[in-house]
Backbone bond lengths (Angstrom), bond angles and torsions (degrees), N, CA, C in turn:
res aa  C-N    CA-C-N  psi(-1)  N-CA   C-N-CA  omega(-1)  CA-C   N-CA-C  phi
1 X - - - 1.444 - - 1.530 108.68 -
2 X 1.250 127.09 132.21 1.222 138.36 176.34 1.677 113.61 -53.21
3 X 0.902 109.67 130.86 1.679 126.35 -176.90 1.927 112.59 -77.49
4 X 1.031 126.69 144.92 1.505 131.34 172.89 1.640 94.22 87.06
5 X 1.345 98.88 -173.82 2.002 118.58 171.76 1.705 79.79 105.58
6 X 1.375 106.13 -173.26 1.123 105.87 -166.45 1.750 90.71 -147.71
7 X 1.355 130.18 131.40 1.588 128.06 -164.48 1.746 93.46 -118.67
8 X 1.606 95.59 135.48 1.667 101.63 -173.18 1.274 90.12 -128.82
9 X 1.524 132.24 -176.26 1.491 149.83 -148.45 1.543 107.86 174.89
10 X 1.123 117.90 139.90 1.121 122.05 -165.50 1.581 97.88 -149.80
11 X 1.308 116.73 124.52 1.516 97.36 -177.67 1.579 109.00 114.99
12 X 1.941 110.22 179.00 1.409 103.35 146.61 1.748 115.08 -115.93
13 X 1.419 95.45 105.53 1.608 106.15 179.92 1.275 115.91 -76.65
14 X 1.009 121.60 -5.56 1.532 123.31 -176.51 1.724 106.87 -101.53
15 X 1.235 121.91 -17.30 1.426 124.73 160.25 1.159 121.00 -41.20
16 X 1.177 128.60 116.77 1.519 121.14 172.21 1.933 99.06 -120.44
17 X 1.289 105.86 171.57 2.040 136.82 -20.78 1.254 93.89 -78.63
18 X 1.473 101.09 133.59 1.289 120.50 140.38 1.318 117.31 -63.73
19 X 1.489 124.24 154.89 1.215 151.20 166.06 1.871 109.17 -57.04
20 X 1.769 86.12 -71.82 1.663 88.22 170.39 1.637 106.53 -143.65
21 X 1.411 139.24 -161.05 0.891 142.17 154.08 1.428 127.54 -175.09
22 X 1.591 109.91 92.90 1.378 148.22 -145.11 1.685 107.59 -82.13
23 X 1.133 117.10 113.45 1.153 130.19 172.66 1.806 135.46 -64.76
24 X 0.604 119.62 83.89 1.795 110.74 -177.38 2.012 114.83 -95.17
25 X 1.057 100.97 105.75 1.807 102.57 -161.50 1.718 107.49 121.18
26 X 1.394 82.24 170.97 1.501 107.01 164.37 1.502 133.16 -96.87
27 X 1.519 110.08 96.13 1.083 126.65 168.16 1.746 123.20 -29.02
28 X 1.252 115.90 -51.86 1.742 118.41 177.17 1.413 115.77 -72.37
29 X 1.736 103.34 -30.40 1.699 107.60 179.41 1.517 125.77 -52.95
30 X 1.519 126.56 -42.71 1.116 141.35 -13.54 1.904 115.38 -78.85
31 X 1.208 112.59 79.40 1.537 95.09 177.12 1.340 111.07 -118.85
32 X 1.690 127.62 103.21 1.365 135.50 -175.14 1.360 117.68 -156.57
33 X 1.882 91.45 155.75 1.693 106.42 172.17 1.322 106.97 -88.95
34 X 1.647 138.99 111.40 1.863 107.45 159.93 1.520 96.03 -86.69
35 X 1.582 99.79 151.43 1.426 103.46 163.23 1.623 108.50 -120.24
36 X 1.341 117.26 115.58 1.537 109.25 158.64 1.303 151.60 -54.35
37 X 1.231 133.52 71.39 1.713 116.31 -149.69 1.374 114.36 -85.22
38 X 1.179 119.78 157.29 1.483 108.18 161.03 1.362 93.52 -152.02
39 X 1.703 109.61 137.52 1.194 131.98 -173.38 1.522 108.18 68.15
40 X 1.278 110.91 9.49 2.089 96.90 -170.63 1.506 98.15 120.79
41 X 1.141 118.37 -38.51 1.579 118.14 -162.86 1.294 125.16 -122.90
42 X 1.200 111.36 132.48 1.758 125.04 -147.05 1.597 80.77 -76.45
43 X 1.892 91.71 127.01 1.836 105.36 157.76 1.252 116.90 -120.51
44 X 1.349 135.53 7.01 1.523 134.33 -162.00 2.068 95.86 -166.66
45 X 0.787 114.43 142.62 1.830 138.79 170.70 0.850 115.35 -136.87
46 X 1.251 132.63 128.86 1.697 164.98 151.44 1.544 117.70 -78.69
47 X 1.321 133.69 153.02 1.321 118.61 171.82 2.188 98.17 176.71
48 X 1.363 87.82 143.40 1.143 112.00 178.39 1.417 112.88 -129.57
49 X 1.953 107.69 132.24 1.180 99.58 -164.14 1.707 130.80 10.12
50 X 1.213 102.43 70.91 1.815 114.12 158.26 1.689 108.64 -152.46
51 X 1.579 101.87 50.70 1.595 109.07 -175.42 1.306 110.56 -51.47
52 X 1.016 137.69 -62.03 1.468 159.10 172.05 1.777 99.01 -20.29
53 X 1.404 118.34 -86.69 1.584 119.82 150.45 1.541 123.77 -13.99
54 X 1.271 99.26 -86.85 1.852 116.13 167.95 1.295 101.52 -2.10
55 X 1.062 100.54 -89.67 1.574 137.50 -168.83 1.664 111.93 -48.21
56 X 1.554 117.88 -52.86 1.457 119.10 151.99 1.467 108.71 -42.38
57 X 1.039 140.65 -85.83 1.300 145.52 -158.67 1.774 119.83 -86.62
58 X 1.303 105.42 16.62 1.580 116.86 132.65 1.274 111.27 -75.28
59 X 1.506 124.00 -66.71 1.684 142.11 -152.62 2.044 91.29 -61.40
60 X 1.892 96.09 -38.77 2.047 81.22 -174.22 1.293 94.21 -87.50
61 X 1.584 157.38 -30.05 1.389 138.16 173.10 1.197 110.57 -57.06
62 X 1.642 135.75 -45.42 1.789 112.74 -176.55 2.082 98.80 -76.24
63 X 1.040 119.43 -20.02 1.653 93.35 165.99 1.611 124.30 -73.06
64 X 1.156 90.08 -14.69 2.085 104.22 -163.45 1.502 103.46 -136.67
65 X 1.242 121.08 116.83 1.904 131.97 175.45 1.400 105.71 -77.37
66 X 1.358 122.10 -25.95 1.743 127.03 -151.82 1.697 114.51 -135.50
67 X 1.453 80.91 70.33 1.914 85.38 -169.81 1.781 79.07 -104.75
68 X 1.232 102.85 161.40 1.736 109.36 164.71 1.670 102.17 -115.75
69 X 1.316 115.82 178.78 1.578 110.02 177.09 1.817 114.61 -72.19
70 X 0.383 133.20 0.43 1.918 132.48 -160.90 1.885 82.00 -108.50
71 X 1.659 114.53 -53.47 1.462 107.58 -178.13 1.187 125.35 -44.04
72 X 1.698 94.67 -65.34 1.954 94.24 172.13 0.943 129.02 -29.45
73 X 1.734 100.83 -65.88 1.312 106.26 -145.43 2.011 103.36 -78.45
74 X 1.299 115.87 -7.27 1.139 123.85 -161.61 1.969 88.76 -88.83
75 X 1.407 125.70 -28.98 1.285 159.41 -158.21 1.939 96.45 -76.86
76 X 1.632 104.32 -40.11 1.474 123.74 -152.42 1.804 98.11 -84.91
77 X 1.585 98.36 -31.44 1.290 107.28 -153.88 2.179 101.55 -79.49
C-alpha cells in the first residue's frame, strides 16, 4: 500500500452494522471516498487523499442529513 495521503472521517465509522459501505476510488492506491449508509442514506465518510472532496461533502452533509450515494457523489462532481 502506498505510503503518505492524508485519511479523514467524518461521522461514526466505526459503528457497526452498516447497511452498506460504498466505495468511490482505489482502495490499494490509497485514493478513496467510503460512504457509510444506513437505511439508503449516507451517515459516516472515510477518505484518503481526496481532501478537496472530503471536505465538500462534509460542508453538504451538516446542511443536508438525507443525501443517498448517487446524490453526493453526483453533488461532488
Amino acid at each position: 500500500m502506498a505510503q503518505g495521503g492524508l485519511f479523514s472521517v467524518y461521522g461514526q465509522v466505526r459503528r457497526a452494522p452498516w447497511d452498506d459501505i460504498v466505495v468511490d476510488g482505489d482502495l490499494e492506491k490509497p485514493e478513496f471516498l467510503a460512504f457509510y449508509v444506513e437505511h439508503g442514506i449516507v451517515k459516516a465518510l472515510a477518505g484518503w487523499s481526496r481532501d478537496q472532496q472530503m471536505a465538500q461533502a462534509v460542508g453538504l452533509m451538516a446542511h443536508r442529513r438525507d443525501w443517498t450515494v448517487p446524490e453526493l457523489l453526483q453533488a461532488l462532481t
